[in-house]
C-alpha positions in Angstrom: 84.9 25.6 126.6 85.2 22.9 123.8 85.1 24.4 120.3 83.7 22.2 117.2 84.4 22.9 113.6 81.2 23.9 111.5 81.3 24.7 107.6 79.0 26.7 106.9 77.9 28.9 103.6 77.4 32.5 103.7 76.1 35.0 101.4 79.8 36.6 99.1 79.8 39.7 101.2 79.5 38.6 104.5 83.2 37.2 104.7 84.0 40.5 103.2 83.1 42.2 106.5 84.1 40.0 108.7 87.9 40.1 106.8 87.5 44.1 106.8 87.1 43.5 110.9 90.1 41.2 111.2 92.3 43.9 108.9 91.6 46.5 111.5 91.6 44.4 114.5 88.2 44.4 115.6 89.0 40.5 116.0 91.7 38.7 115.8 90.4 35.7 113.3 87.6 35.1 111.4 86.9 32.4 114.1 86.4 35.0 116.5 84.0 37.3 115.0 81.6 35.0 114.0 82.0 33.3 117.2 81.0 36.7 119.0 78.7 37.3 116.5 76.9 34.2 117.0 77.0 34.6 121.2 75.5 38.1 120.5 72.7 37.0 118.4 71.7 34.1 120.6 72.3 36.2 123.9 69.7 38.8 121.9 67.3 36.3 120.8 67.1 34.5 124.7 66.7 38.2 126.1 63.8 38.6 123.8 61.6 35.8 125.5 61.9 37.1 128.5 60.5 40.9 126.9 58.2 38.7 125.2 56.7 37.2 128.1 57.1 40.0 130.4 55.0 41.5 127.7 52.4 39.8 129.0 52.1 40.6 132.7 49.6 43.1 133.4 51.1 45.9 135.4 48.4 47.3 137.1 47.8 43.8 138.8 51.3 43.2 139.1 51.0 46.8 140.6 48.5 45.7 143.1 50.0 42.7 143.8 53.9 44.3 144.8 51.4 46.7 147.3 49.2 43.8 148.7 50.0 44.2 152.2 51.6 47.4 152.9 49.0 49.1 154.6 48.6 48.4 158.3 51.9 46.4 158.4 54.1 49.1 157.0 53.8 51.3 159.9 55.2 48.7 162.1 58.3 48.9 160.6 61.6 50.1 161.5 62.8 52.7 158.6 65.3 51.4 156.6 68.3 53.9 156.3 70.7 52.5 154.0 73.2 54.9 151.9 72.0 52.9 148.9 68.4 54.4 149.4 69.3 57.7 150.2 66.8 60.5 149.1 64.3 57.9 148.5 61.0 57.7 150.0 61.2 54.1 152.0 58.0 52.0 152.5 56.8 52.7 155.6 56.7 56.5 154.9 55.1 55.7 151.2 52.6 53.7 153.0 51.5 56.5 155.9 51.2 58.9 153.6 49.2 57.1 151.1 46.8 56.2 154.1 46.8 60.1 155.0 45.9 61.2 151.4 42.5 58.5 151.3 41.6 56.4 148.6 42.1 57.8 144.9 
């Protein structure tokens, strides 16, 4: 990736830290850790819009939605026995006995 050259102006203690980091070889330049810095923060604030608008989903109609379907349908179909889902109640038997327990 192409690097550009910024000046920018930080608060006195701030290259402080970042020098305390290089002496002990967190990084191996001030180039570096606010480089990383920067990723991180930006990495943090994208990952935050997507909490955000998850934020706004309503789970029990997502709920119902993710279910939509699985009643009838379910039964027809072959169990799914991969070592990946071991020990874990698959779809077909979630479905049989939520129709063998009624409505809630």
């Amino acid at each position: 990736m192409a690097s550009v050259k910024v000046a920018i102006t930080l608060e006195q203690e701030t290259p402080r830290q970042v020098d305390s980091f290089v002496a002990r070889r967190v990084f191996p330049n001030r180039s570096r850790a606010i480089q990383t810095a920067l990723r991180e923060k930006i990495e943090r604030l994208e990952g935050g819009r997507l909490a955000a608008e998850c934020a706004k989903l309503d789970p029990a109609f997502e709920q119902s939605l993710a279910e939509e379907g699985l009643g009838a349908d379910a039964a027809s179909w072959p169990e799914f026995r991969g070592a990946r889902f071991a020990g874990r109640t698959s779809i077909r038997r979630a479905a049989t006995s939520r129709r063998a327990a009624g409505p809630s």
